[in-house]
C-alpha positions as CSV (number, residue, x, y, z in Angstrom):
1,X,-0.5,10.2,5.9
2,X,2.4,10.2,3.1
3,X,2.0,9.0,0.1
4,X,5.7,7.3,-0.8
5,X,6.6,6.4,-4.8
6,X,9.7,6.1,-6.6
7,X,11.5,6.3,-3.3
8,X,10.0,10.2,-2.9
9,X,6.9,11.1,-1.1
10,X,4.8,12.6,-3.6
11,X,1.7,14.8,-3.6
12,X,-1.9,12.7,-4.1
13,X,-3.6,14.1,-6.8
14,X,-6.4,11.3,-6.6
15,X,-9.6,11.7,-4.6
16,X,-10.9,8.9,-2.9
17,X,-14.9,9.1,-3.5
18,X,-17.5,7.7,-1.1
19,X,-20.3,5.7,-3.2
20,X,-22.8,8.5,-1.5
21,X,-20.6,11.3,-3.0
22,X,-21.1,13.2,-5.9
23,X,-18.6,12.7,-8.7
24,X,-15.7,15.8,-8.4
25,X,-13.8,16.7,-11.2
26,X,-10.4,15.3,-11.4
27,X,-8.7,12.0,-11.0
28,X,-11.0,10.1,-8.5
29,X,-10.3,6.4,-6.6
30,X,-14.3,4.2,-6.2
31,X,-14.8,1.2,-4.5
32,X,-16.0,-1.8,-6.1
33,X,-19.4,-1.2,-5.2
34,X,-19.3,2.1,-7.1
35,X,-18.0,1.1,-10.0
36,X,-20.5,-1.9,-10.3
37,X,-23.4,0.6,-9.9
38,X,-21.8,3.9,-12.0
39,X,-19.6,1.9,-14.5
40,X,-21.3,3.7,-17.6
41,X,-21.2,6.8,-15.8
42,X,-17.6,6.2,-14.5
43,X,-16.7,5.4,-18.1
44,X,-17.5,8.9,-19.6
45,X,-15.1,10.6,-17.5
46,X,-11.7,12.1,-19.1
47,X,-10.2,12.0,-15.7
48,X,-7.8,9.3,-14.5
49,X,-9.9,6.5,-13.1
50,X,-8.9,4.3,-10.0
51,X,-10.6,1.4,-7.4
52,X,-9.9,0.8,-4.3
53,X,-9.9,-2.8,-3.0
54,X,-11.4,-4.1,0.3
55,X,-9.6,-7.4,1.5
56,X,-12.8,-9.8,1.3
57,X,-12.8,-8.1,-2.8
58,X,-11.2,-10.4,-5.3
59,X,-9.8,-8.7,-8.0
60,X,-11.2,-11.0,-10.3
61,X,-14.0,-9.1,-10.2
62,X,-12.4,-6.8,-11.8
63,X,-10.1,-8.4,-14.5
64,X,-11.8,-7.6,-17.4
65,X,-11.9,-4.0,-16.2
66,X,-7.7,-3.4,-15.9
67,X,-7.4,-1.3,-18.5
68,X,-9.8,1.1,-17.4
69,X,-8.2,1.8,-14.3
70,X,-4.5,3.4,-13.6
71,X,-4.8,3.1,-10.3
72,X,-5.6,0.3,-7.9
73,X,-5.7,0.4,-3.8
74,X,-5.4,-2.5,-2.0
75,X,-6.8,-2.6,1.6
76,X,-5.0,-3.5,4.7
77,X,-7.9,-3.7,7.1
78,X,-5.1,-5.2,9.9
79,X,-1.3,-6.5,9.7
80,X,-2.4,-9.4,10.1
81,X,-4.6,-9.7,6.8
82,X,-2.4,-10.7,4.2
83,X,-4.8,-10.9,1.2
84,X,-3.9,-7.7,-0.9
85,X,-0.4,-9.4,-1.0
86,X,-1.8,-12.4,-2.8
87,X,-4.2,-10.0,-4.8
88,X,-1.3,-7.4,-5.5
89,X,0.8,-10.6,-7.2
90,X,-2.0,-11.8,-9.6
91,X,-3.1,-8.5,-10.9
92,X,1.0,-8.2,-11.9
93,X,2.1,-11.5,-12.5
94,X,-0.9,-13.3,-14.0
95,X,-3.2,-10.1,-15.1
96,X,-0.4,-7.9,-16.3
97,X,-1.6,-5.1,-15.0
98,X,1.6,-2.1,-15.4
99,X,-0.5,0.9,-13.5
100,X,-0.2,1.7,-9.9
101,X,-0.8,-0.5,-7.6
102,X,-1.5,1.2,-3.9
103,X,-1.1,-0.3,-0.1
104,X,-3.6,1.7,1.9
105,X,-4.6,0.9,5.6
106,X,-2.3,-0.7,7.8
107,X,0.7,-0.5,6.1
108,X,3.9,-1.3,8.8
109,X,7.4,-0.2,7.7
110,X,7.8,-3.8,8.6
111,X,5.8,-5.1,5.5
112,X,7.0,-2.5,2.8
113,X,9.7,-4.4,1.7
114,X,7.5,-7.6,1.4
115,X,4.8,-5.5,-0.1
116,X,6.8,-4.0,-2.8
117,X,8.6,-7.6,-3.6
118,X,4.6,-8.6,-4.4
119,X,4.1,-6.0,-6.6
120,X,3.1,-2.2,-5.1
121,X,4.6,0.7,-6.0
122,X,2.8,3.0,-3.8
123,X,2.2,3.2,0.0
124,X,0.0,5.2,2.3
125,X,2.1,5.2,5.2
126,X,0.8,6.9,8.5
127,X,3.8,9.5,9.3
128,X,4.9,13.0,7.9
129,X,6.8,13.8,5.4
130,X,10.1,13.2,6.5
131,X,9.7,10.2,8.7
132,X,7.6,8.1,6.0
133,X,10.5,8.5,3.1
134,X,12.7,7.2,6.1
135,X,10.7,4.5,6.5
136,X,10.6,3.7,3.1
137,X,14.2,3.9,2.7
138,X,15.0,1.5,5.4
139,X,12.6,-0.8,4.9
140,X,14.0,-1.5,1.1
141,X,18.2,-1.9,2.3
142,X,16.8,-4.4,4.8
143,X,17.1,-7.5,3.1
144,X,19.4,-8.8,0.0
145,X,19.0,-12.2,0.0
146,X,15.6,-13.4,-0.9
147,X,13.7,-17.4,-0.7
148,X,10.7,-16.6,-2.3
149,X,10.4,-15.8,-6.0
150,X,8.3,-13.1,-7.1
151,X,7.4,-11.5,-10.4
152,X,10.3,-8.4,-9.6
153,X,13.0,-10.4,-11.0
154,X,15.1,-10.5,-8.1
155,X,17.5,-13.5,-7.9
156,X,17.0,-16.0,-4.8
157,X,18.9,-17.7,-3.0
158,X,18.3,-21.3,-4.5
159,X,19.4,-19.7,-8.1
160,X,22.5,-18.2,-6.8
161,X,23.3,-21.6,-5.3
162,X,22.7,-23.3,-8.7
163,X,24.7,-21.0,-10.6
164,X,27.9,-21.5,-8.3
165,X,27.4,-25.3,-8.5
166,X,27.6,-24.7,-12.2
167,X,30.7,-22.3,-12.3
168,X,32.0,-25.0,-10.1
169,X,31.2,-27.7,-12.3
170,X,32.3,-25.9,-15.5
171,X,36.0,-25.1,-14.0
């Protein structure tokens, strides 16, 4: 597995803790079921805090929590499970959350592109190195024209067509 970020695969420093585990030192990723059992616990830490997301886990659960957490993974149990997009576009759009938002699970080359228009910024992508910064790459010159608005500010094509009617109807 790669971890890809700001177009570079970057080393994880986070530790993805099972609830059974015992806390390490250091910045650690719980699922929602630990952190509704530890949350005091989980609060007293000075290390970076993140959750990780099953599919069938709104993040509603978790709203009033945002600003505890700088990381949140969201799970891609199957392709074909297209939750986390939903869930990654209301924790940026409506919740406002600015940390990281991770794709973990199966994560296609095929749905990067789509998955960082919804609003992730990381991805777990099963290759080395060198192939999953490929990947990455290609996946984001893939498409430049765009139907469906999202929260990244990218133009689509309906407002390019109503700003050429009005240059057209201005000149």
């Amino acid at each position: 597995m790669a971890l890809v970020k700001n177009n570079l695969v970057i080393e994880d420093k986070w530790i993805f803790v099972q609830d059974e585990d015992d806390l390490p030192n250091g910045d650690i990723i719980v699922s929602l079921t630990r952190w509704k059992n530890d949350r005091e616990t989980l609060l007293k830490r000075s290390d970076g805090l993140g959750i990780v997301l099953k599919s069938d886990e709104n993040p509603d659960q978790i709203v009033d929590d945002l600003a505890f957490f700088q990381v949140i993974a969201l799970t891609f149990p199957a392709f074909t499970d297209g939750r986390a997009y939903s869930y990654a576009r209301l924790l940026r759009e409506r919740h406002g959350f600015d940390g990281e938002i991770r794709a973990i699970g199966d994560v296609l080359r095929d749905q990067v592109f789509l998955m960082h228009r919804c609003g992730f910024d990381a991805f777990d992508i099963k290759a080395g190195d060198n192939k999953a910064l490929a990947i990455w790459l290609d996946a984001q010159k893939e498409m430049t024209t765009f139907y469906q608005p999202t929260g990244d500010g990218r133009k689509t094509v309906r407002s390019l067509r109503d700003r050429r009617r009005l240059a057209k109807a201005a000149s």
